[in-house]
Residue frames as qw, qx, qy, qz and C-alpha x, y, z in Angstrom:
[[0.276, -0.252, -0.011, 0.927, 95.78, 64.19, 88.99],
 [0.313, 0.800, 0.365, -0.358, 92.64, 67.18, 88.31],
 [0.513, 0.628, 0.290, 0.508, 93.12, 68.92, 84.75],
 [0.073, -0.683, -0.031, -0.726, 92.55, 72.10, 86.46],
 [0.367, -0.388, -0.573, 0.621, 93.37, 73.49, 90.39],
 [0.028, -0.814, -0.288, -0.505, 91.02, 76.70, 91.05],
 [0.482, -0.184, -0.570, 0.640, 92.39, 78.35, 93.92],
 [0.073, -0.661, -0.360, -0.655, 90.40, 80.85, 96.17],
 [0.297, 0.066, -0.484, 0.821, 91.57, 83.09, 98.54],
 [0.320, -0.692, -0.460, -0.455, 88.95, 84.05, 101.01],
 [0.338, -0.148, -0.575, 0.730, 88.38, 86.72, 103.52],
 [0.155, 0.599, 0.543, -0.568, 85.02, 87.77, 105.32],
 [0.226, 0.094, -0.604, -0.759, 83.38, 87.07, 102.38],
 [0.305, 0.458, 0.803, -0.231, 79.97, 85.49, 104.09],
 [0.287, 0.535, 0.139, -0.782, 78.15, 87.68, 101.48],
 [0.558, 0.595, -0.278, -0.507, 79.29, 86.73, 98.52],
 [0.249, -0.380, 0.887, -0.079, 80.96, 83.20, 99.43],
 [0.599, 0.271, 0.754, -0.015, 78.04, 80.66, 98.58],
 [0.516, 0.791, -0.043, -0.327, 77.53, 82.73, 95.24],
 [0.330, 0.740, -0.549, -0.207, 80.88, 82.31, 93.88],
 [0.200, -0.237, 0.945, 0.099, 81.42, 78.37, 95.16],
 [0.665, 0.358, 0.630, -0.179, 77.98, 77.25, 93.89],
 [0.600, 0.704, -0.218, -0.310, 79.35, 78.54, 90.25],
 [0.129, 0.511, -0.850, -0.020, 82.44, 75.97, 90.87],
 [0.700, 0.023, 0.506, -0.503, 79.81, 73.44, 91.78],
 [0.684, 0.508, 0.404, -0.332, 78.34, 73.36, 88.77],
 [0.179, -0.635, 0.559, 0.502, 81.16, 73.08, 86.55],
 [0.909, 0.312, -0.022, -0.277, 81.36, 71.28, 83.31],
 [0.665, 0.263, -0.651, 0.256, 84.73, 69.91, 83.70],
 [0.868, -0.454, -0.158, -0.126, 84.59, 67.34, 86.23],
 [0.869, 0.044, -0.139, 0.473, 88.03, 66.54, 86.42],
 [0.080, -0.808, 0.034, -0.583, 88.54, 69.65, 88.74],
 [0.470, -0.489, -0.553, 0.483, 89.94, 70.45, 92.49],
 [0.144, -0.882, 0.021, -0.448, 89.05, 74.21, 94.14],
 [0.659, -0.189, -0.526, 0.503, 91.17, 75.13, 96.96],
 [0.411, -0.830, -0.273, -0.261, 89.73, 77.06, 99.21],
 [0.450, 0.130, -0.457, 0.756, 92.54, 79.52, 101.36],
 [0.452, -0.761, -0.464, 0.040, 90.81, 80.65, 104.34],
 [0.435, 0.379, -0.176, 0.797, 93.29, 83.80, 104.93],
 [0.141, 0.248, -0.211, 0.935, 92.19, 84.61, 108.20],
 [0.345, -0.549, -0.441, -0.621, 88.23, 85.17, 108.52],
 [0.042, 0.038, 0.725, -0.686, 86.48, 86.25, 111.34],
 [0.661, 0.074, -0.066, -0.744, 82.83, 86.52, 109.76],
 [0.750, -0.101, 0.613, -0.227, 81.58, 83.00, 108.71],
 [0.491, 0.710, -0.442, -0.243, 83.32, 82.63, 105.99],
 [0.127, -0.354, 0.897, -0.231, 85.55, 79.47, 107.60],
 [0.612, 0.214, 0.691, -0.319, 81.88, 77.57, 108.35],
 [0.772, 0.533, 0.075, -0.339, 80.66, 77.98, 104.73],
 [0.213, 0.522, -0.813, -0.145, 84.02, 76.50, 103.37],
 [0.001, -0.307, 0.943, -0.126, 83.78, 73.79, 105.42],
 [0.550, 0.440, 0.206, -0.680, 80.48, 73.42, 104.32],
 [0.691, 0.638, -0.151, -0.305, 81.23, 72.87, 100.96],
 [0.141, 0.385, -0.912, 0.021, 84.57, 70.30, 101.46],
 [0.467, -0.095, 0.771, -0.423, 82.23, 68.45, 103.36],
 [0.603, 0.471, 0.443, -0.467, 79.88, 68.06, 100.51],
 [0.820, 0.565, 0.011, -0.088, 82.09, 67.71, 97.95],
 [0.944, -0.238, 0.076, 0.217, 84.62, 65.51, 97.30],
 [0.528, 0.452, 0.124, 0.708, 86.73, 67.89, 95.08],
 [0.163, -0.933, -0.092, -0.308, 86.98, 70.72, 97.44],
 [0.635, -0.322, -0.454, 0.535, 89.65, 71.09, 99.78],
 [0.128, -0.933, -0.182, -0.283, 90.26, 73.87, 102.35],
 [0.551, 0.055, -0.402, 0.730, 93.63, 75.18, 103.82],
 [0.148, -0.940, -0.228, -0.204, 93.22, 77.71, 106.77],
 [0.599, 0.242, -0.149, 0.749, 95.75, 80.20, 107.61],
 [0.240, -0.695, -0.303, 0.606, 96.30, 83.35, 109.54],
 [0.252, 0.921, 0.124, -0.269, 95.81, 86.78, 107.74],
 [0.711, -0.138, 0.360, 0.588, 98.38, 86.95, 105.18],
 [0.231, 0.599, -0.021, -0.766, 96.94, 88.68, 102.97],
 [0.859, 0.376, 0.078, -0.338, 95.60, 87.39, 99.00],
 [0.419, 0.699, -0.570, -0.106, 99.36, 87.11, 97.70],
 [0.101, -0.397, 0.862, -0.297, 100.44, 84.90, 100.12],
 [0.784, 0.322, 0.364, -0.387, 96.48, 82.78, 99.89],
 [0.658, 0.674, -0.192, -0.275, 97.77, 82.75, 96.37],
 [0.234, 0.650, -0.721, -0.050, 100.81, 81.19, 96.69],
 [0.397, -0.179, 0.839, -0.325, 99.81, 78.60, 99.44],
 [0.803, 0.199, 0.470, -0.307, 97.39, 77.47, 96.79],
 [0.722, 0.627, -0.244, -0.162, 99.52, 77.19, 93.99],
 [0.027, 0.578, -0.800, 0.160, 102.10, 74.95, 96.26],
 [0.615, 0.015, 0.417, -0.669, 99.03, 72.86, 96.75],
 [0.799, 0.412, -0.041, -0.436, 97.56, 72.34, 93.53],
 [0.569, -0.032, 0.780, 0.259, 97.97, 69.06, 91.97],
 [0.663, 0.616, 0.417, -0.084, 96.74, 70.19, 88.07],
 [0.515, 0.300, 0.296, 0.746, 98.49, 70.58, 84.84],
 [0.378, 0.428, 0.031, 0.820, 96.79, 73.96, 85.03],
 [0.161, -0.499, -0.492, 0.695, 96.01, 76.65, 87.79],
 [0.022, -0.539, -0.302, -0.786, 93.62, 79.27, 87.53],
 [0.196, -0.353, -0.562, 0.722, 91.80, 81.92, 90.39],
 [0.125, -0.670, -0.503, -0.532, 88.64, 83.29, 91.33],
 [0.138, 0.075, -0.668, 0.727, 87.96, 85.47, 93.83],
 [0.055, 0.414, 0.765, -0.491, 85.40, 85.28, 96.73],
 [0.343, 0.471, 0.289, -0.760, 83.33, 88.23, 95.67],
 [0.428, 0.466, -0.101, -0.768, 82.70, 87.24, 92.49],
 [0.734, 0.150, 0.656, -0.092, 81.35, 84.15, 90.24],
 [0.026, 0.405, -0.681, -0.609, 81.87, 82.25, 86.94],
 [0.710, 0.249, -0.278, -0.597, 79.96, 80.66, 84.15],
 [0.855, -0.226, 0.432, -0.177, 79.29, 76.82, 84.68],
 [0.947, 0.244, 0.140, 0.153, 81.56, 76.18, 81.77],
 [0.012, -0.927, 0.375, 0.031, 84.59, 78.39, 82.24],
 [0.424, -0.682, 0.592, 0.078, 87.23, 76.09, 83.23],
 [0.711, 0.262, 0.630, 0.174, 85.95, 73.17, 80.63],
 [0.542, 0.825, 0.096, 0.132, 86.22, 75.97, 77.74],
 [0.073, 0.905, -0.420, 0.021, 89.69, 77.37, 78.83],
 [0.683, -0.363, 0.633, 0.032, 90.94, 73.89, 79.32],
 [0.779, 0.411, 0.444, 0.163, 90.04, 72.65, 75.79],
 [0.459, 0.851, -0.247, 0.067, 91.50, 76.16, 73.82],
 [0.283, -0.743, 0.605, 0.048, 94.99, 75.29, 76.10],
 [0.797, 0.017, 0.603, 0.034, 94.67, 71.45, 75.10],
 [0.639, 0.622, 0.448, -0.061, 93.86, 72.14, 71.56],
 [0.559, 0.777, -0.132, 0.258, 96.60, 74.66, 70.97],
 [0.802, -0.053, -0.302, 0.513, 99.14, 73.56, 73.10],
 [0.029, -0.885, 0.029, -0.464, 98.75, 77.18, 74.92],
 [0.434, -0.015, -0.615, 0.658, 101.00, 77.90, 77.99],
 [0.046, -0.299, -0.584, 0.754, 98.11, 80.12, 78.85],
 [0.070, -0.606, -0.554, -0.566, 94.55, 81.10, 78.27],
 [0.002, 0.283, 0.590, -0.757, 92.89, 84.17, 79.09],
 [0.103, 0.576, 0.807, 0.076, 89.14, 84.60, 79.09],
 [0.036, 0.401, -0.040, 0.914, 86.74, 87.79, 78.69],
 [0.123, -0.463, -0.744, 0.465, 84.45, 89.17, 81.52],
 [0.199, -0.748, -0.490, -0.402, 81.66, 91.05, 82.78],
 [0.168, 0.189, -0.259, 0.932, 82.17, 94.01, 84.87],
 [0.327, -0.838, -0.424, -0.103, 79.11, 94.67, 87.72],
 [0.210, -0.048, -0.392, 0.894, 79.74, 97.87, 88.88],
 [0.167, 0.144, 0.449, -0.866, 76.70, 99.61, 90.50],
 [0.558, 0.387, 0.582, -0.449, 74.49, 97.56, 89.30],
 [0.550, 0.669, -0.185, -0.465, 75.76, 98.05, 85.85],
 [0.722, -0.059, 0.656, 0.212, 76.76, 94.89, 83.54],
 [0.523, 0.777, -0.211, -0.278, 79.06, 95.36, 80.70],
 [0.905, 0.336, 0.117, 0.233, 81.05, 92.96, 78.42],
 [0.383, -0.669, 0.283, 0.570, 84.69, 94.46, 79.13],
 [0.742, 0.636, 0.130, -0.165, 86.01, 95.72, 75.97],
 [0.726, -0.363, 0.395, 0.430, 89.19, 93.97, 74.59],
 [0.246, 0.849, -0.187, -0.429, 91.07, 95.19, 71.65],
 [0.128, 0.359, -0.838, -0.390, 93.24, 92.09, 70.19],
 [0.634, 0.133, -0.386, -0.657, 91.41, 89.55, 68.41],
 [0.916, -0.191, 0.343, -0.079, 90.45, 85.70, 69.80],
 [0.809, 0.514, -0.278, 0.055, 93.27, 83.44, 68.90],
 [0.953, -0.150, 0.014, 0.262, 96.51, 81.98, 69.30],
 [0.175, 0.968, -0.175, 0.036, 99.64, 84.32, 69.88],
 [0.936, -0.159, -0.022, 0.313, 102.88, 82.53, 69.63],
 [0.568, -0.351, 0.033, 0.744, 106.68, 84.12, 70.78],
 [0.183, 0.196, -0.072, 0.961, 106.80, 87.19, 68.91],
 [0.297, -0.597, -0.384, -0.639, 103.09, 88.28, 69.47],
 [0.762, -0.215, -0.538, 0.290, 103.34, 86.78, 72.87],
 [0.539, -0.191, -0.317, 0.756, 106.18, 88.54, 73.73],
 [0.071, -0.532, -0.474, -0.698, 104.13, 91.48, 72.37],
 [0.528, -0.640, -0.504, -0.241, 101.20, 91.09, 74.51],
 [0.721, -0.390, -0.355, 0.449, 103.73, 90.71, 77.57],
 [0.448, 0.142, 0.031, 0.882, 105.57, 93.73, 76.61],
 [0.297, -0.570, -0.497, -0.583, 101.92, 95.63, 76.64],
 [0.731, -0.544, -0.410, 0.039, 100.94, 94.51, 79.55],
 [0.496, -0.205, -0.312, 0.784, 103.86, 96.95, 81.70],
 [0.018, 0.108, -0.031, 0.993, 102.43, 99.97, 80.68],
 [0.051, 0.404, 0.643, -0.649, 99.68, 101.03, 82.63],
 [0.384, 0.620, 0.292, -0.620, 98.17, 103.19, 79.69],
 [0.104, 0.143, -0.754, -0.633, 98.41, 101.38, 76.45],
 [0.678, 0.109, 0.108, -0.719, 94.94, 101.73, 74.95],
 [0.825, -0.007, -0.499, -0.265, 95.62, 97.55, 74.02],
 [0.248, 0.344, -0.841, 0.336, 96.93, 96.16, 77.13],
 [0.692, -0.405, -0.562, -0.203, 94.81, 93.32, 78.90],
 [0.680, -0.602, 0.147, -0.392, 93.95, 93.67, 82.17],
 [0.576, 0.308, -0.757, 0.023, 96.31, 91.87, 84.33],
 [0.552, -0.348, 0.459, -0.603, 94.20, 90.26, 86.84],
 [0.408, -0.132, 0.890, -0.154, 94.73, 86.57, 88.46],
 [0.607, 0.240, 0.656, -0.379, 91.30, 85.56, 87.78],
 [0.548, 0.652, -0.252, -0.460, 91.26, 86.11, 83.62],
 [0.180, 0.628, -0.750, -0.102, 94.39, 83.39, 83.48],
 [0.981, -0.086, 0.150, 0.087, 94.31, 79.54, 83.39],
 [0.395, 0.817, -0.408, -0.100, 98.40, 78.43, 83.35],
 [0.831, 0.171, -0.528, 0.025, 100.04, 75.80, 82.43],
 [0.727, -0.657, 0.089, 0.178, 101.59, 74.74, 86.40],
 [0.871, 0.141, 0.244, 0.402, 104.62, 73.74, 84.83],
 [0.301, 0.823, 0.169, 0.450, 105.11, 77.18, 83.50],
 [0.346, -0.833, 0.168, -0.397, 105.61, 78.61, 87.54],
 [0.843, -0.506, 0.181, 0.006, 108.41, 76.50, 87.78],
 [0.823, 0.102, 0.263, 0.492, 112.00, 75.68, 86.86],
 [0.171, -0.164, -0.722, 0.650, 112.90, 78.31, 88.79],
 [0.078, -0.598, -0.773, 0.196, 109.90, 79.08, 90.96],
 [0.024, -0.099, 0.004, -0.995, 107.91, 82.52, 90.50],
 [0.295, -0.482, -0.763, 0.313, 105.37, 83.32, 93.17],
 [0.200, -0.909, -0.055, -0.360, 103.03, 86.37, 94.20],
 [0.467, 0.406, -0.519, 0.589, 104.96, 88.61, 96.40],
 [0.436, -0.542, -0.684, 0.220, 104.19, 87.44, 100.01],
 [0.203, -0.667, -0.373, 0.612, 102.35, 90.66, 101.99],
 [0.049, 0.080, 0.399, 0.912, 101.96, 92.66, 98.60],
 [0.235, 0.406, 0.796, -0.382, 98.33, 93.84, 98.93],
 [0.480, 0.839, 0.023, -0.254, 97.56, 96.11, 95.83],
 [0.514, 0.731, -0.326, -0.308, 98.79, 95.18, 92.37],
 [0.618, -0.271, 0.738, 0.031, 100.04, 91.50, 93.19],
 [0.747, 0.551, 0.278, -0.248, 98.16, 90.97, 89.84],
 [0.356, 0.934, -0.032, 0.009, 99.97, 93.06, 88.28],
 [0.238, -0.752, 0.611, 0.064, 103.66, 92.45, 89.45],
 [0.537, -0.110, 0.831, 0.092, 103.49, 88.69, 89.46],
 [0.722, 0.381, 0.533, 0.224, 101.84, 88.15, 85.75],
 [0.037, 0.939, -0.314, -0.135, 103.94, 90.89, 84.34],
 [0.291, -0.364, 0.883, 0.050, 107.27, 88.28, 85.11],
 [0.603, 0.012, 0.794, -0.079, 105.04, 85.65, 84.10],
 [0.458, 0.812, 0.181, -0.313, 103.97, 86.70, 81.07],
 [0.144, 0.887, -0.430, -0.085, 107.52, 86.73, 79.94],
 [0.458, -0.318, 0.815, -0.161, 107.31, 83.39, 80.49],
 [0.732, 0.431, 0.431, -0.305, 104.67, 82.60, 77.94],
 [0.255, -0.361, 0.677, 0.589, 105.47, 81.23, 74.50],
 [0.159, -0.206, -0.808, -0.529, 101.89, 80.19, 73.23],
 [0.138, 0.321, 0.703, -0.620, 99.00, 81.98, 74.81],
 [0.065, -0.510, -0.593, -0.620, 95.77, 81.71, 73.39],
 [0.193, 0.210, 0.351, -0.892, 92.92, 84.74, 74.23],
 [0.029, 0.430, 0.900, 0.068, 89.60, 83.48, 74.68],
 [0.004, -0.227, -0.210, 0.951, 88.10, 86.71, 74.49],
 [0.363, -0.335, -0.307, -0.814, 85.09, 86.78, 72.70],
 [0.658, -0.379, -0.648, -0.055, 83.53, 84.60, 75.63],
 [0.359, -0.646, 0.214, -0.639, 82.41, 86.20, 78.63],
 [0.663, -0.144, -0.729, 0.090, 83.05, 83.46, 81.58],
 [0.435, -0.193, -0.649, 0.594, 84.08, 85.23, 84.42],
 [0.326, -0.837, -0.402, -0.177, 81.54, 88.03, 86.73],
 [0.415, -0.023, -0.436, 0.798, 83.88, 90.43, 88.32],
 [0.252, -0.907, -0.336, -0.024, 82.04, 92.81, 91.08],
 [0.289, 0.366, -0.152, 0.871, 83.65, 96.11, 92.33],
 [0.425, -0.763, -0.476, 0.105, 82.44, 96.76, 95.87],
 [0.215, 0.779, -0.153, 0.569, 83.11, 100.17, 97.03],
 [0.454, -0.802, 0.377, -0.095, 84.54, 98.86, 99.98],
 [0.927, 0.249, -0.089, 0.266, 86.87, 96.75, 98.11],
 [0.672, -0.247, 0.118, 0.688, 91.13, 97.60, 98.35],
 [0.442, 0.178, 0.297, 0.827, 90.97, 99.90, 95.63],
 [0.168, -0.786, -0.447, -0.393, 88.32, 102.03, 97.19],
 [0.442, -0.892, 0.041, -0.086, 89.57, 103.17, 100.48],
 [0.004, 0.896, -0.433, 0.093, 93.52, 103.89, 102.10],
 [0.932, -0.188, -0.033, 0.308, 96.28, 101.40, 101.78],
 [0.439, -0.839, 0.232, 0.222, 99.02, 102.12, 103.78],
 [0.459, -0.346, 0.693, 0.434, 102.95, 101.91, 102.53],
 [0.762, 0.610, 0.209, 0.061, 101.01, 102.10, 98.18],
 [0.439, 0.862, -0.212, -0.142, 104.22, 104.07, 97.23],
 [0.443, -0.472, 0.758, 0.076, 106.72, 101.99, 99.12],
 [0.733, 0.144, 0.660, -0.079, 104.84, 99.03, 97.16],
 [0.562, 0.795, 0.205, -0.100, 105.01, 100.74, 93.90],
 [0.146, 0.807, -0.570, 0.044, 108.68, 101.17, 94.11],
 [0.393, -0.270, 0.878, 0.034, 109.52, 97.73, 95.09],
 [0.715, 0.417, 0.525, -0.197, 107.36, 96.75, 92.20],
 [0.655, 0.752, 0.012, 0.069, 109.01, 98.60, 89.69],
 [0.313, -0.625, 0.696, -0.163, 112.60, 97.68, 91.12],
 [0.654, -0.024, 0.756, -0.028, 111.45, 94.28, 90.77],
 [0.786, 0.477, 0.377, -0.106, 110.48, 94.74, 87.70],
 [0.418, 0.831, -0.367, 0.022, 114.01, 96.30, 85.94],
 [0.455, -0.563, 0.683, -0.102, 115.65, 93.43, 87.75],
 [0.594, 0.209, 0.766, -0.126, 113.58, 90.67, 86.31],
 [0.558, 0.802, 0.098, -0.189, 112.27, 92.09, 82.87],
 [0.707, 0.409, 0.224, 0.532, 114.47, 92.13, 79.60],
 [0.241, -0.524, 0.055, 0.815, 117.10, 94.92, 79.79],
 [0.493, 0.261, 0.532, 0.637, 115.87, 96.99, 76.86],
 [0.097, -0.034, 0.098, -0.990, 114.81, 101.07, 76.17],
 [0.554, -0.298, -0.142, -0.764, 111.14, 99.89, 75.53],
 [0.542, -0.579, -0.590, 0.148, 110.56, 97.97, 78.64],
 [0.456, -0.151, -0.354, 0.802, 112.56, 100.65, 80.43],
 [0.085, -0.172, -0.215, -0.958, 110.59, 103.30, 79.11],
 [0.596, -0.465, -0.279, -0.592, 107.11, 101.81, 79.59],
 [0.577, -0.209, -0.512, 0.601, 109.06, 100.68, 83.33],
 [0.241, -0.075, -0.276, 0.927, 108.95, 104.62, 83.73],
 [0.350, -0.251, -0.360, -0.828, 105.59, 105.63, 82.33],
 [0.651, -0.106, -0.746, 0.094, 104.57, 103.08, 84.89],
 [0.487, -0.275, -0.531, 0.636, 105.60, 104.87, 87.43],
 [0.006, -0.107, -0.143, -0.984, 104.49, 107.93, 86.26],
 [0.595, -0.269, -0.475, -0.590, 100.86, 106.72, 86.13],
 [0.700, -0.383, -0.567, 0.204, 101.06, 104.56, 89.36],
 [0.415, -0.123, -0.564, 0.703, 101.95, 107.97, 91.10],
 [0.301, -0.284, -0.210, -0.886, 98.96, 109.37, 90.24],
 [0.688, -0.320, -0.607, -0.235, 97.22, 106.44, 91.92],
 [0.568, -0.098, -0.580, 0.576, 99.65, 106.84, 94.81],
 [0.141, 0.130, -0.265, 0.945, 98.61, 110.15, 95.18],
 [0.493, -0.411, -0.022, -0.766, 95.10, 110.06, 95.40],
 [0.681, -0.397, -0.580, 0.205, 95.55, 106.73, 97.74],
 [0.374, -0.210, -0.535, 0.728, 97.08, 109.50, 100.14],
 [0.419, -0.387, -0.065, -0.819, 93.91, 112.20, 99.55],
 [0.647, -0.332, -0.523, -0.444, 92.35, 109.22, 101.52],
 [0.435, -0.011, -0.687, 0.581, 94.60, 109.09, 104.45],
 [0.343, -0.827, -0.446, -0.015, 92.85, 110.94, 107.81],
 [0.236, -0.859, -0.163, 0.424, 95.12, 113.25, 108.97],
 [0.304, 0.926, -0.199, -0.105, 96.63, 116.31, 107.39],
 [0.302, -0.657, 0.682, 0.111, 100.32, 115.77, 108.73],
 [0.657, -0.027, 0.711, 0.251, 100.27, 112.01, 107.37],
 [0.659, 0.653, 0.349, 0.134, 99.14, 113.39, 103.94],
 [0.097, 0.964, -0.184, -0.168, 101.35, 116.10, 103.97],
 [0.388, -0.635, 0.654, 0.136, 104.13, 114.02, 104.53],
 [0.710, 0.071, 0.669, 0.207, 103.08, 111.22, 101.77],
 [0.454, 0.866, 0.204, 0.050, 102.56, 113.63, 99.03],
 [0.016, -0.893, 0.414, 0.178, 105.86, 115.61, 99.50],
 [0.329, -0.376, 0.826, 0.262, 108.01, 111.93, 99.48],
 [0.665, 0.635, 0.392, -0.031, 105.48, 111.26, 96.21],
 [0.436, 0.872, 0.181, 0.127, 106.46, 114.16, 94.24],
 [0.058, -0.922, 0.369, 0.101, 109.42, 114.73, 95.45],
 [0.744, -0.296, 0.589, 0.110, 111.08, 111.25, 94.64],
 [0.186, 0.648, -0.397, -0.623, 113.87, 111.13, 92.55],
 [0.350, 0.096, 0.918, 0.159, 113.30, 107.93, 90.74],
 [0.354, 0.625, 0.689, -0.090, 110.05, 109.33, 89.82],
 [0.050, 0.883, -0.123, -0.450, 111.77, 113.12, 89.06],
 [0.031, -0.478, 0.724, 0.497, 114.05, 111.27, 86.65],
 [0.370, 0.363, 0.847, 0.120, 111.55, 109.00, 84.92],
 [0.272, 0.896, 0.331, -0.115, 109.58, 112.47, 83.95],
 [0.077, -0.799, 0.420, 0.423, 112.86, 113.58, 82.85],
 [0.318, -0.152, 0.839, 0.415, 113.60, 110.59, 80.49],
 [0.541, 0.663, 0.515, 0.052, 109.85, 110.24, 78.59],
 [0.108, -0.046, 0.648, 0.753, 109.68, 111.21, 75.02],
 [0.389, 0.431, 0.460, -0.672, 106.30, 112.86, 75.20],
 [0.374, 0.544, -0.295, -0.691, 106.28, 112.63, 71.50],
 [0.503, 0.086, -0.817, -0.267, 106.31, 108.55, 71.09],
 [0.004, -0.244, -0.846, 0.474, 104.28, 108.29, 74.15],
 [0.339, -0.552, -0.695, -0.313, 100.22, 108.00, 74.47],
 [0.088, 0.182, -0.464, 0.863, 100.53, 110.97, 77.63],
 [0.399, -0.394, -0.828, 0.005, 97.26, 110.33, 79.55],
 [0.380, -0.820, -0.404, 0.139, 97.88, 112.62, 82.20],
 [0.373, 0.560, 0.015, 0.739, 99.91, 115.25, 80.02],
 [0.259, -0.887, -0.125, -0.362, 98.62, 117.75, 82.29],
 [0.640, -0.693, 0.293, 0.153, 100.31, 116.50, 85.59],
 [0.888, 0.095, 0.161, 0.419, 103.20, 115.56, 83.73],
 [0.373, 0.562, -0.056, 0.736, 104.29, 119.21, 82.67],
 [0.462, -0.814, 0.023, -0.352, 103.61, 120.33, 86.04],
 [0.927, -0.254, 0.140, 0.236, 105.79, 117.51, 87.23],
 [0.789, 0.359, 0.212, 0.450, 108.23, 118.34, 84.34],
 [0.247, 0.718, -0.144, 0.634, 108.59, 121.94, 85.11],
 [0.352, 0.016, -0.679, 0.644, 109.14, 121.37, 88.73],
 [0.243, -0.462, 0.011, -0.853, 105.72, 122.59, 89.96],
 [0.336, -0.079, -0.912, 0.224, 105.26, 120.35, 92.59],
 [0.148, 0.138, 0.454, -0.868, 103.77, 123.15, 94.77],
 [0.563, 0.139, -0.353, -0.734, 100.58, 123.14, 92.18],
 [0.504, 0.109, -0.856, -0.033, 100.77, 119.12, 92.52],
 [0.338, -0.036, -0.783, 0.521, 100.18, 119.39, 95.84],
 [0.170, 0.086, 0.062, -0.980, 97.56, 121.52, 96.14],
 [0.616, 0.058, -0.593, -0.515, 95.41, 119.54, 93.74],
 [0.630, -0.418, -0.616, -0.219, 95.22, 116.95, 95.94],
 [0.215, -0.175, -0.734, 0.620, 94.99, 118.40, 99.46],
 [0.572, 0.129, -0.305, -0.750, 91.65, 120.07, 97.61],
 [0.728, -0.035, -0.649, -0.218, 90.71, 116.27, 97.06],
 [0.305, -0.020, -0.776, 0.552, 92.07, 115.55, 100.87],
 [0.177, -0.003, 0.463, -0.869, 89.81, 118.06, 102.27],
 [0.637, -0.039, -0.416, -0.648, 86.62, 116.73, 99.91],
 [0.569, 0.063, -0.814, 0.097, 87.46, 113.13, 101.54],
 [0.180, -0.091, -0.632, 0.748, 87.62, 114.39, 104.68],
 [0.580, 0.135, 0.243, -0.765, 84.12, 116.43, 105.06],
 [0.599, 0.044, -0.577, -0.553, 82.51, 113.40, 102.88],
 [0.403, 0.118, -0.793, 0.441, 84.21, 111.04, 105.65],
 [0.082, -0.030, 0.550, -0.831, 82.84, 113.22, 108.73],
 [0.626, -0.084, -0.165, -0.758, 79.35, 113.53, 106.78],
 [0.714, 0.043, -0.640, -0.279, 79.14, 109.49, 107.11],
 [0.334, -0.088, -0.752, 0.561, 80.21, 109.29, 110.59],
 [0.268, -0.103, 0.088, -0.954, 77.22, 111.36, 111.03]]
């Protein structure tokens, strides 16, 4: 049985595909399997996998129709044969000793989960992400802390809650079973280690160590329109007062959540192409009462208010103002759009 299953979802990624498996190559812990979810490709993304199974004995490769990463994600964590799972994605690579350093801090302190720090490449720029709780071992309360963090969207200490940071104990995502949600395509991260997180009892943060290389392409998910984001945001935070400890501060930072995720929601629909379809996602935005009663419950006064601004607009019913703002931003999208089809 491998210490450690990496699992990596991949789609028409020929670009960045031999980068990120020749860093799993070169691992220092040997005692390693990658699984390699083919989710689809039509580029050559499929040939270079099978490329690399061929050539090494620890590789393996599952292909699948388009599911999308959650569902990649799951199919490799029903797979994996290691005490612990961790994930990288395609676009981006890791240090040759990542998985052998986050293996030993879990060994060493009996962790149910390490998470590492990264490097951020975003236009060419490379920066050392900047974390705010100290390296170390955090056991049930701090833990539960960390976990408790980690819902709100704008606490100025809450870790990032992306797949690829996490090595976790298997053992942990079982008894009963808790999986990405299948066909979630924005914020799977974020839903599924949220739940899981709430699971942890002894997680150590490897943070001063950079290991992992995350890239931000600006044609990535979080750059351009994804259909059905508020639907997805509302079954996310549904799922999450279902699942989550019943108490006022999860509930609260449950709502602040939403608040902040409909800011995102809204400028996913400045990107939409036509008027009518924006018109129509913006009105069932701002007009939704879940979200009208969540700005009715904060306590602006023990909250950290980020986007104070839209919030009293929100708060005094100015929706009309709301709406404006971004069909301004729609039209910018739109002539920026046309300029490129030029």
């Amino acid at each position: 049985m491998p210490q450690v299953s990496v699992i990596v979802p991949v789609y028409n990624a020929e670009k960045t595909l031999i980068r990120c498996l020749d860093s799993l190559v070169i691992q220092t812990l040997k005692d390693i399997e990658i699984i390699l979810i083919n989710d689809g490709s039509t580029d050559k993304s499929k040939y270079i996998c099978e490329e690399y199974v061929m050539s090494h004995s620890n590789f393996l490769l599952i292909n699948q129709e388009n599911t999308g990463p959650a569902s990649a994600r799951n199919v490799g964590i029903n797979r994996a044969k290691g005490k612990y799972i961790s994930f990288v994605d395609a676009d981006d690579f890791v240090e040759n000793n990542m998985f052998e350093s986050m293996f030993r801090c879990a060994e060493e302190n009996m962790a149910d989960m390490v998470i590492c720090g990264f490097y951020e490449e975003r236009k060419g720029k490379h920066i050392v992400h900047d974390f705010k709780y100290e390296t170390g071992l955090y056991v049930n309360e701090e833990a539960y802390k960390i976990a408790v963090d980690l819902i709100n969207d704008v606490s100025e200490r809450r870790i990032p809650p992306y797949s690829w940071l996490r090595m976790v104990r298997k053992n942990v995502l079982e008894n009963p079973p808790i999986r990405y949600a299948d066909g979630m395509i924005r914020s799977e991260d974020y839903y599924y280690f949220v739940q899981v997180h709430f699971r942890i009892k002894r997680l150590y943060l490897l943070i001063y160590q950079p290991l992992y290389h995350y890239f931000e392409l600006e044609n990535s998910i979080t750059h351009r329109y994804v259909r059905y984001y508020w639907k997805s945001v509302k079954q996310i935070y549904f799922g999450l007062r279902q699942t989550l400890p019943q108490n006022t501060d999860i509930s609260s930072r449950l709502d602040l959540m939403l608040i902040q995720r409909s800011l995102v929601a809204l400028n996913n629909s400045a990107r939409i192409d036509e008027q009518k379809k924006f018109k129509k996602e913006v009105k069932e935005i701002i007009k939704d009462p879940e979200l009208r009663l969540a700005v009715k419950k904060i306590d602006t006064r023990k909250n950290n208010m980020l986007f104070n601004s839209y919030y009293k607009l929100m708060k005094k019913r100015l929706t009309w103002i709301v709406y404006f703002r971004y069909l301004f931003k729609f039209c910018i999208n739109r002539r920026n759009a046309l300029k490129k089809e030029k």
